[in-house]
SERO-4910 file (N, C-alpha, C, O; in steps of 0.05 Angstrom, whole numbers):
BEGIN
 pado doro    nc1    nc2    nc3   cac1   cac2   cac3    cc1    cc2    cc3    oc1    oc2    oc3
  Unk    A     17    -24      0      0      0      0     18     25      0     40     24     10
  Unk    A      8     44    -10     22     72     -7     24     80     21     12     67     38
  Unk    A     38    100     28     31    115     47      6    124     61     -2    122     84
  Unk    A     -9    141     31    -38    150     42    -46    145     12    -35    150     -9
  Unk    A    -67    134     19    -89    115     -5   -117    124     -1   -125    138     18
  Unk    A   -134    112    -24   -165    117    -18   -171     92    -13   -166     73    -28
  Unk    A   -184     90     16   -199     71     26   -220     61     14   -226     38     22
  Unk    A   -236     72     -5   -262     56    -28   -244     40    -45   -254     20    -55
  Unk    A   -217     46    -51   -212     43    -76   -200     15    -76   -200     -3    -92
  Unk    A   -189     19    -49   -167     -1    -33   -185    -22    -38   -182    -39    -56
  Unk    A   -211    -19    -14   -228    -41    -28   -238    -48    -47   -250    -67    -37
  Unk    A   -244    -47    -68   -259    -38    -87   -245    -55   -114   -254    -69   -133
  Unk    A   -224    -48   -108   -202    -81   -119   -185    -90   -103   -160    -91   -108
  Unk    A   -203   -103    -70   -195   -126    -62   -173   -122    -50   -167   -141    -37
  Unk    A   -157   -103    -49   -126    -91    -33   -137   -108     -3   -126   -128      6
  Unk    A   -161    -94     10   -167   -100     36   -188   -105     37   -202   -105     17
  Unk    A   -199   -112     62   -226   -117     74   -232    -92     79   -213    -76     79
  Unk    A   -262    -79     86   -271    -60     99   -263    -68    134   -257    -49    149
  Unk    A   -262    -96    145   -254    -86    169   -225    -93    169   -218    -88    192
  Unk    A   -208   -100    158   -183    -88    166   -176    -60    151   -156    -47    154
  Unk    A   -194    -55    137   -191    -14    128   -197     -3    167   -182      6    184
  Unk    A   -211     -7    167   -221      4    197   -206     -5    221   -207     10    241
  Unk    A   -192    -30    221   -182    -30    248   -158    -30    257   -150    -32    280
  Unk    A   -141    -27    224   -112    -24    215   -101      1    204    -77      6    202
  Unk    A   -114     11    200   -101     44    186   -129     63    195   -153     58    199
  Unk    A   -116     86    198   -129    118    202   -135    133    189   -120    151    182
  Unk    A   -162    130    183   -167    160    164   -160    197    173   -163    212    193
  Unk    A   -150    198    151   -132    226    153   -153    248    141   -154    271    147
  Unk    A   -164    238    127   -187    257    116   -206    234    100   -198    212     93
  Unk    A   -238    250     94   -256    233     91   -243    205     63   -232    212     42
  Unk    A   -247    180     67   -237    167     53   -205    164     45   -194    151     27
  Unk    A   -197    176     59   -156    179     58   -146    162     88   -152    165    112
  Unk    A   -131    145     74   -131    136    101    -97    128    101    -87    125     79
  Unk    A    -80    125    123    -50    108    130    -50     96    148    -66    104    165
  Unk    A    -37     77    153    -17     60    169    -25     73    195    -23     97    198
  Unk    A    -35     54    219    -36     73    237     -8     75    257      8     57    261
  Unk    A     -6    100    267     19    108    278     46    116    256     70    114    262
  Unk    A     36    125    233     50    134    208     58    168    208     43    187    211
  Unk    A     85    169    204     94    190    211    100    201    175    117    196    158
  Unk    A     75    220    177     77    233    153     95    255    139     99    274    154
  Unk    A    102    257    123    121    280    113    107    297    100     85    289     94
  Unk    A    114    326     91    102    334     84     90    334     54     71    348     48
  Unk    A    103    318     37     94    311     19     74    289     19     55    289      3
  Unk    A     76    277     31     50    255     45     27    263     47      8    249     40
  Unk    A     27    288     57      5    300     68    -13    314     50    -37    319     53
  Unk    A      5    322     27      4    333      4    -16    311    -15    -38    314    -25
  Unk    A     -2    294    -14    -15    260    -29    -38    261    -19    -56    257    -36
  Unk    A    -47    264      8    -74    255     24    -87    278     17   -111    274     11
  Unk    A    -79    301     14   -103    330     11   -107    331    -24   -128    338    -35
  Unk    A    -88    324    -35    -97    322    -63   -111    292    -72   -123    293    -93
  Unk    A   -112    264    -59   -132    237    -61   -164    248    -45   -186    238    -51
  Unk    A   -159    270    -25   -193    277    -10   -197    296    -37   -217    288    -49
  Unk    A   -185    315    -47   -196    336    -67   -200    315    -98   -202    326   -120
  Unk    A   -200    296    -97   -200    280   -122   -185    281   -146   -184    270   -168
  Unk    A   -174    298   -134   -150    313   -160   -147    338   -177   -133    345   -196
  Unk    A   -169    350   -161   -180    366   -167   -175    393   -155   -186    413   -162
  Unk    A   -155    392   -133   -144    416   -119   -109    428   -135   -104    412   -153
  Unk    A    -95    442   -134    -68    446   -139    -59    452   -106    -75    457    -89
  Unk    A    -33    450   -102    -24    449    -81     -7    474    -73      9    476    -92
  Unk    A     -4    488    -62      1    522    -56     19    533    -33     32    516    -20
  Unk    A     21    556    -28     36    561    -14     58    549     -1     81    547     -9
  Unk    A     45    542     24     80    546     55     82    520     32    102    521     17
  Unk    A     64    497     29     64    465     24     75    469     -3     94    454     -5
  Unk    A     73    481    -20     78    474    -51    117    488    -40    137    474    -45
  Unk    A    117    505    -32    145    513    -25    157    495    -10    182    495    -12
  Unk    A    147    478      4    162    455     19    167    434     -6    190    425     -7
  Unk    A    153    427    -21    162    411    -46    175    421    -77    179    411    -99
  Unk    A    179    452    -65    199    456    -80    229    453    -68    249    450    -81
  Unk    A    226    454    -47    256    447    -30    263    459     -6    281    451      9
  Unk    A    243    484     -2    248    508     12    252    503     49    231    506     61
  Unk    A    271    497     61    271    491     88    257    508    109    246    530    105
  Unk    A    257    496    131    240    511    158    208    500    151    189    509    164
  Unk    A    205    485    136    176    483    145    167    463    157    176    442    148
  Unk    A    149    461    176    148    433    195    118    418    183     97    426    172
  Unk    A    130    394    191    114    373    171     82    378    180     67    367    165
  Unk    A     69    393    202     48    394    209     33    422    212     15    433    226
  Unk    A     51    428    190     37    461    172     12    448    162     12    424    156
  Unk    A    -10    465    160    -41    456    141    -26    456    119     -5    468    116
  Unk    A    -41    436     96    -33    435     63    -56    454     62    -78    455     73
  Unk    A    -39    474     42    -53    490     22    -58    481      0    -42    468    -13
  Unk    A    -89    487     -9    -96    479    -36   -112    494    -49   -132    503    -37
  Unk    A   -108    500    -73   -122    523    -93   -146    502   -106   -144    487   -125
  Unk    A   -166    507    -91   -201    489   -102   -212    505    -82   -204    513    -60
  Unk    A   -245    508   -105   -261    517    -92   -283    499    -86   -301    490   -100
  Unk    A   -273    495    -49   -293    484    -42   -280    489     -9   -258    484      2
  Unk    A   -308    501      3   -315    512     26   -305    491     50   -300    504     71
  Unk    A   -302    472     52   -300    448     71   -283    432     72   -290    409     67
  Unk    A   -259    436     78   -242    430     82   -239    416    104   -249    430    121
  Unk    A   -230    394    114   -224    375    137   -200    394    155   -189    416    150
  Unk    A   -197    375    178   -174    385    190   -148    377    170   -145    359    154
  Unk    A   -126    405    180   -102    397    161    -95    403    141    -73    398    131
  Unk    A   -125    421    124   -129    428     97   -135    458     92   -155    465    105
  Unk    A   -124    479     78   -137    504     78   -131    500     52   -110    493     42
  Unk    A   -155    506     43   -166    513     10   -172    547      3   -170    566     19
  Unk    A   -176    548    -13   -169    578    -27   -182    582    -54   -172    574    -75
  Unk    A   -201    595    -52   -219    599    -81   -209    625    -95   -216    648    -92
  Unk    A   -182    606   -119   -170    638   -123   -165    624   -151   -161    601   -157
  Unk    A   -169    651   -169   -157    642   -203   -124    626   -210   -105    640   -205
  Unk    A   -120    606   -218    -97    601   -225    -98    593   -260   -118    585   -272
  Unk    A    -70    598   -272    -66    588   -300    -54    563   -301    -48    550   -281
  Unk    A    -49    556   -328    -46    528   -333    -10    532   -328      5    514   -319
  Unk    A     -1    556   -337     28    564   -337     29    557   -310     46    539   -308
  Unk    A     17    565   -281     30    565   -262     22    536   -243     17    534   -219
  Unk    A     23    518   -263     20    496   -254     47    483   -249     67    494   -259
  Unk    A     53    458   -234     80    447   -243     71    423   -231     52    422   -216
  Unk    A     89    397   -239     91    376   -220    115    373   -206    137    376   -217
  Unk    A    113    366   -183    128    354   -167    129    327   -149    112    325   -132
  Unk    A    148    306   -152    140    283   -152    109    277   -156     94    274   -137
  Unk    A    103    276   -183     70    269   -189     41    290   -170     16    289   -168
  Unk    A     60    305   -161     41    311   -141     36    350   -158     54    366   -163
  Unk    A      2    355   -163      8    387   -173      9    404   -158     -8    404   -140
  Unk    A     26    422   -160     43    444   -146     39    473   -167     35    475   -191
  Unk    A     43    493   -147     36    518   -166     74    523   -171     93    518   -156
  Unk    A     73    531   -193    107    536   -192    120    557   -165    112    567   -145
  Unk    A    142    555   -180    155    575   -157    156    599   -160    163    615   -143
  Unk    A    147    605   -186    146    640   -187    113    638   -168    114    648   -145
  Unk    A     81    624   -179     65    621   -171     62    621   -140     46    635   -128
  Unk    A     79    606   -128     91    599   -103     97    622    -86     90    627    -63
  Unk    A    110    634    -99    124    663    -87    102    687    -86    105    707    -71
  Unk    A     77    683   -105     66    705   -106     41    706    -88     27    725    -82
  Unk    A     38    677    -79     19    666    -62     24    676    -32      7    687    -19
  Unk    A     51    671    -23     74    672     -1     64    702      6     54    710     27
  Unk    A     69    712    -11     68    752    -16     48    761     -2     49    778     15
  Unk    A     21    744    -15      4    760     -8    -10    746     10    -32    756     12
  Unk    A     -7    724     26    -22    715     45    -12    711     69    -22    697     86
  Unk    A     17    729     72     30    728     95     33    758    108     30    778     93
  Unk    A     38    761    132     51    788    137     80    793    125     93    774    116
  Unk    A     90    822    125    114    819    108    133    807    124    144    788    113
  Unk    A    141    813    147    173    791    151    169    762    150    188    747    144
  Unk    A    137    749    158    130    721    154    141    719    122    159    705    113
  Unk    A    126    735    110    125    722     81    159    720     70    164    699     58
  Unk    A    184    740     73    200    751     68    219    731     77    241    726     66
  Unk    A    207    715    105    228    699    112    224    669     87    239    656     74
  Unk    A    196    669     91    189    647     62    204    642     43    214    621     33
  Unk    A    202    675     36    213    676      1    243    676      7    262    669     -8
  Unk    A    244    682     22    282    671     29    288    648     22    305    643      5
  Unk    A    273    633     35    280    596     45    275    580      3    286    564    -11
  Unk    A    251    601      2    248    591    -34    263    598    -47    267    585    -67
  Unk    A    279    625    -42    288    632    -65    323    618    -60    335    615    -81
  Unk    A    339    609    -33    352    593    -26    354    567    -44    373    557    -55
  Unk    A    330    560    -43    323    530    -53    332    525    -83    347    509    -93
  Unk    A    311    556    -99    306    547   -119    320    575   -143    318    583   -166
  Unk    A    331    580   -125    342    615   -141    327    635   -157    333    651   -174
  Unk    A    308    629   -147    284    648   -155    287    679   -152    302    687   -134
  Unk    A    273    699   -170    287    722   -158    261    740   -172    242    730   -182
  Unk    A    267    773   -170    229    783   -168    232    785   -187    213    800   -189
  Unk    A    245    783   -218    237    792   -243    227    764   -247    207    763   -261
  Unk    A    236    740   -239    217    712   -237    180    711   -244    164    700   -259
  Unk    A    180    733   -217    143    733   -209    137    753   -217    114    758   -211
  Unk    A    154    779   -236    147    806   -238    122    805   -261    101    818   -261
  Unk    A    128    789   -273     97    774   -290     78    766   -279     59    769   -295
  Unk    A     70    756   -260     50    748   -250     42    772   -234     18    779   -238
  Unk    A     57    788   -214     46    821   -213     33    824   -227      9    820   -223
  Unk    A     43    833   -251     26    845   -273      5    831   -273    -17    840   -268
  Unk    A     12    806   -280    -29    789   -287    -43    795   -268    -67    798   -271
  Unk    A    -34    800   -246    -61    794   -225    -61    822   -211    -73    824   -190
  Unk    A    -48    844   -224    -51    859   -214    -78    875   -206    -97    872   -222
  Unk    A    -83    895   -181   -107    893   -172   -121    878   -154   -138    889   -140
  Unk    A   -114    845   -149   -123    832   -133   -115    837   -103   -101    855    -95
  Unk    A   -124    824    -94   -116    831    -58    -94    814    -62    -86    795    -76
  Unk    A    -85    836    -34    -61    828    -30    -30    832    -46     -8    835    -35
  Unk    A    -37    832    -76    -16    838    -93      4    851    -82     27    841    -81
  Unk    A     -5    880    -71     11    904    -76     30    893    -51     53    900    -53
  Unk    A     24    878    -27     37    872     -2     53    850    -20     74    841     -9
  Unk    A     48    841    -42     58    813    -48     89    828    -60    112    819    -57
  Unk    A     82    849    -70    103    864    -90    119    873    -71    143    874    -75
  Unk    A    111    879    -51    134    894    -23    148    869    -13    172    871     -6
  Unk    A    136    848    -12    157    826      8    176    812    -16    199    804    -12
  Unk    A    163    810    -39    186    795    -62    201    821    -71    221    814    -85
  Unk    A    200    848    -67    223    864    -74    239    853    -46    252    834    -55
  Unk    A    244    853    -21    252    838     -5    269    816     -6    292    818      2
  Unk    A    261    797    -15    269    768    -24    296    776    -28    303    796    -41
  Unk    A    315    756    -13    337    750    -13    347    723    -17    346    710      4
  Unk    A    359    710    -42    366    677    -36    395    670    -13    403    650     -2
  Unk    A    402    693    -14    432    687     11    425    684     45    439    676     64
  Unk    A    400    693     44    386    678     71    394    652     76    396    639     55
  Unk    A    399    643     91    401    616    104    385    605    128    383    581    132
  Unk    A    372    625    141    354    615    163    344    637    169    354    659    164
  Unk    A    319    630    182    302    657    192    307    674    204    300    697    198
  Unk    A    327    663    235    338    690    240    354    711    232    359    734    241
  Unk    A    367    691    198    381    716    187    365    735    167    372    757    159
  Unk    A    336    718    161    319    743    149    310    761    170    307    785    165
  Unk    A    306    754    189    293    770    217    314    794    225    307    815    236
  Unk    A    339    788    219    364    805    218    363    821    202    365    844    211
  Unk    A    360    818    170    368    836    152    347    855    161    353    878    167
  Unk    A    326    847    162    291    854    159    298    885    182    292    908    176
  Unk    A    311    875    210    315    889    231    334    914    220    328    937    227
  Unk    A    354    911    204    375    921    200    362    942    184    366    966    187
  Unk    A    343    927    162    340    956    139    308    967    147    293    978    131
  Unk    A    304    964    168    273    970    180    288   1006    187    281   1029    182
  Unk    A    311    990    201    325   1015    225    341   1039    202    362   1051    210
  Unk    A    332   1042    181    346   1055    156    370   1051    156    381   1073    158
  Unk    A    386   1032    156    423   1029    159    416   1022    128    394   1019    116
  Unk    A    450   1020    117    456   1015     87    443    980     93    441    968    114
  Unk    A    435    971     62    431    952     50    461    935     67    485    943     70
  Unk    A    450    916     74    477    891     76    473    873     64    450    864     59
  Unk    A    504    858     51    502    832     34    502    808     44    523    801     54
  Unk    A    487    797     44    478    766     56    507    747     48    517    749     26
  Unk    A    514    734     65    527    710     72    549    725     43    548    720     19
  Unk    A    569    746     58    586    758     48    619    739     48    625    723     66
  Unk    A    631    745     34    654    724     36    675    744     40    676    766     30
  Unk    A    696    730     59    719    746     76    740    731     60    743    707     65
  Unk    A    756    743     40    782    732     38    802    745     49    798    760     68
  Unk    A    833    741     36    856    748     46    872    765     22    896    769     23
  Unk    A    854    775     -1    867    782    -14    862    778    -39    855    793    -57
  Unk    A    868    743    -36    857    731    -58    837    715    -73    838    703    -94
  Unk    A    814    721    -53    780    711    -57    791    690    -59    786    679    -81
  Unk    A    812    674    -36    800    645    -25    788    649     -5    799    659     15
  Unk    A    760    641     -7    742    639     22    753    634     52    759    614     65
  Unk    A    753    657     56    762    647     92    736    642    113    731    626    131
  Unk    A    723    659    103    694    654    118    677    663     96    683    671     74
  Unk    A    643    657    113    618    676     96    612    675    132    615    659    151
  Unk    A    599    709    124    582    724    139    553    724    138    545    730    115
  Unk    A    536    719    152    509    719    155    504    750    140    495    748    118
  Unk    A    508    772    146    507    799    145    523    824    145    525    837    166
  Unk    A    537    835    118    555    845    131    557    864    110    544    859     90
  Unk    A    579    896    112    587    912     96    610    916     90    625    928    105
  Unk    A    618    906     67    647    905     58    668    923     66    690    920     77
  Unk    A    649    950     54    655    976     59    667    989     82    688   1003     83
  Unk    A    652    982     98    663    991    129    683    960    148    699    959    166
  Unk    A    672    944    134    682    916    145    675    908    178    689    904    197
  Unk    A    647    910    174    634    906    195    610    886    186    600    886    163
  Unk    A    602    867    209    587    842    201    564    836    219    570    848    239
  Unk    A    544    826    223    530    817    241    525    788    238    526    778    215
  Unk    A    519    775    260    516    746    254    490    737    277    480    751    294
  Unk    A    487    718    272    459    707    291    484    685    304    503    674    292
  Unk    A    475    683    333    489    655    341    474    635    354    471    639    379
  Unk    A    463    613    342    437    603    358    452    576    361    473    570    350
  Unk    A    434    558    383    435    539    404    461    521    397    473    512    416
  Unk    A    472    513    370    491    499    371    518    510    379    537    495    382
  Unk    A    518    540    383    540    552    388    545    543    415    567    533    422
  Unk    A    524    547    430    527    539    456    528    515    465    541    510    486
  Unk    A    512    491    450    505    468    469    534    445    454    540    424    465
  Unk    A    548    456    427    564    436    418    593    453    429    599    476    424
  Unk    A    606    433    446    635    448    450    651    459    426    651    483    422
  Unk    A    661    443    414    672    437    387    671    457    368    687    470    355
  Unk    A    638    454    368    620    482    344    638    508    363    656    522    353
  Unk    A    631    509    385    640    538    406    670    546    394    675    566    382
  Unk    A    689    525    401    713    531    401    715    540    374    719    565    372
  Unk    A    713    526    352    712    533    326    702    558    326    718    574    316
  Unk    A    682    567    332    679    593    333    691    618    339    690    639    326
  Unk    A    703    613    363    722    630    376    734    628    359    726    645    343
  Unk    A    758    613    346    782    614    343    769    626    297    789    628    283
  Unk    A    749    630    286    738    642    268    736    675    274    742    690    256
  Unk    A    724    687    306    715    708    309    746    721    309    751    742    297
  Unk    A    765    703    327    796    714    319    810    719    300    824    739    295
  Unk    A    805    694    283    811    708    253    806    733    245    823    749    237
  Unk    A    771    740    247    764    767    232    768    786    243    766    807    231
  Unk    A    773    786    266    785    811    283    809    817    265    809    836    250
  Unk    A    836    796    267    854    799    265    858    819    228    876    836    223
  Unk    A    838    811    212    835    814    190    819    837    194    808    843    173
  Unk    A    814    852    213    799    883    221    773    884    221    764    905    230
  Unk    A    751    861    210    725    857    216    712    870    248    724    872    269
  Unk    A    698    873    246    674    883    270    655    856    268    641    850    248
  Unk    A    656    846    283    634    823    281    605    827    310    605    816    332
  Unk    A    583    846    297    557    840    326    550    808    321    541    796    302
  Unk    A    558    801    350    544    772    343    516    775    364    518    784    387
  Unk    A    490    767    351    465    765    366    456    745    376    462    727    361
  Unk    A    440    734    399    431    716    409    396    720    411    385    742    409
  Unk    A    385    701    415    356    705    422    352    719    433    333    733    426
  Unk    A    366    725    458    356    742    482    364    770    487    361    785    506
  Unk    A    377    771    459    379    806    454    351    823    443    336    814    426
  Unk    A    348    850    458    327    861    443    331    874    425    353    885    423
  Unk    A    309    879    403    323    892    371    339    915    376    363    917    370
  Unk    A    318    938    392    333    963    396    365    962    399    381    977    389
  Unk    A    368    943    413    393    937    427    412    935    408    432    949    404
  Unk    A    402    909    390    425    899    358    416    926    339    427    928    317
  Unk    A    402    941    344    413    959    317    426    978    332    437    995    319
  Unk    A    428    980    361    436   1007    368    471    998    366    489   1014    363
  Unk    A    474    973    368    500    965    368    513    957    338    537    953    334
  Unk    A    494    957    320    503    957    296    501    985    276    504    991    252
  Unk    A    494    997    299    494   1036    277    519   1039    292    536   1048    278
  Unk    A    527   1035    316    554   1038    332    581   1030    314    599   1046    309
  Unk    A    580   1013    309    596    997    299    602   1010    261    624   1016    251
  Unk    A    576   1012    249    585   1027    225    595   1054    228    615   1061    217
  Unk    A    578   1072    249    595   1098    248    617   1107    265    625   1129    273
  Unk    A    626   1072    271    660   1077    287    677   1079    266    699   1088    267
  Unk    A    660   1065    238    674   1060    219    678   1081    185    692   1081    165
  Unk    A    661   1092    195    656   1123    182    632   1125    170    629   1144    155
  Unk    A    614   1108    172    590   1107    158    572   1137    174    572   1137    199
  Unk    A    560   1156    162    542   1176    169    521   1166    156    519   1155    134
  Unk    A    500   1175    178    469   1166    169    459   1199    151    471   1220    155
  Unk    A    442   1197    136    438   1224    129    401   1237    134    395   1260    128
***
């Protein structure tokens, strides 16, 4: 059996009995059923919301971006699906919205709105740093970039949401690597400081990579970085670190490194510090 199957069908040629359909696997939605105690992925889930929609839904947003490759999303996000129909089960948010045949795609057999489609969905049905961190993780994935979706603006322009959709994909960065480094940039250019270049590379001279920077300005040679839980809980990762933050000193870098438990005010007041030790004037 598959993963997630239709239980009429299962029976229907003889796969199973109706009572081992019922006393061996779990329906996940009406007539969708798996393995009970089956630990679904999110493409799985994908399989089960497009076998309840009969085939008849496309698959969207956070979910269609998780099967394009896009990381951070947890397997027990609702599947999004572009069909109109009001009633959706648990696990399922549907969406009665125009799509083209262009912005269709497949992914492992399964239909998916593309990734420009993907991106423009993201745009407009998120707040902007939600959405922004999204289109990071997609455009990471899949190198997507806004002259990608700048066509689909246009088509749909006027609809809701668009115009918020056009503010978070001018946004879109693929040198993101994780949320807190979109939550960083996001902080950084909220607070009007110069544009910084994502996961910037430190050579010696001779652009052999000595490091990449989460955030940083060439210009002034000042950097910011996020430092989350492995810094702390892996020795190894720690030391390695130290003996990296020494390097870029030594090489005249400014490195703010941030933790969770810093407040924003705090990291930008220490990162306008830091550029105009370095001669940057705000104007």
């Amino acid at each position: 059996m598959a993963a997630v199957f239709s239980g009429s069908r299962a029976v229907r040629r003889g796969q199973l009995t109706r009572h081992r359909l019922r006393t061996r696997f779990e329906a996940v939605h009406p007539d969708v059923y798996v393995a009970e105690f089956a630990e679904l992925t999110t493409a799985d889930r994908a399989r089960a919301a497009m076998l309840w929609s009969k085939g008849r839904g496309v698959v969207a947003g956070l979910t269609a971006s998780a099967l394009h490759g896009a990381r951070w999303v947890d397997d027990d996000e609702p599947v999004e699906l572009i069909w109109r129909n009001q009633h959706a089960p648990r696990g399922v948010v549907t969406r009665n919205e125009r799509i083209a045949d262009d912005e269709i795609a497949l992914v492992d057999a399964i239909p998916v709105t593309t990734t420009a489609r993907t991106a423009l969905d993201l745009g407009r049905h998120l707040d902007r740093d939600a959405a922004v961190t999204r289109l990071d993780a997609l455009a990471h994935a899949t190198g997507i970039s806004a002259a990608d979706v700048e066509p689909l603006l246009i088509r749909y322009r006027g609809s809701r949401g668009v115009q918020r959709a056009r503010e978070a994909i001018g946004l879109m960065n693929a040198g993101g690597t994780s949320p807190k480094e979109t939550w960083l940039r996001l902080l950084v250019l909220d607070a009007g400081l110069p544009i910084p270049q994502s996961q910037l590379m430190v050579h010696n001279g001779d652009h052999y990579p000595l490091a990449y920077l989460d955030l940083g300005w060439d210009k002034y040679m000042v950097a910011v970085e996020y430092d989350g839980d492995q810094h702390r809980k892996d020795r190894k990762q720690y030391l390695k670190d130290i003996s990296r933050l020494r390097m870029l000193e030594r090489l005249g870098w400014i490195v703010v490194r941030v933790v969770a438990e810093d407040h924003p005010l705090d990291v930008v007041r220490r990162v306008r510090a830091a550029l105009a030790g370095r001669g940057y004037r705000e104007t």
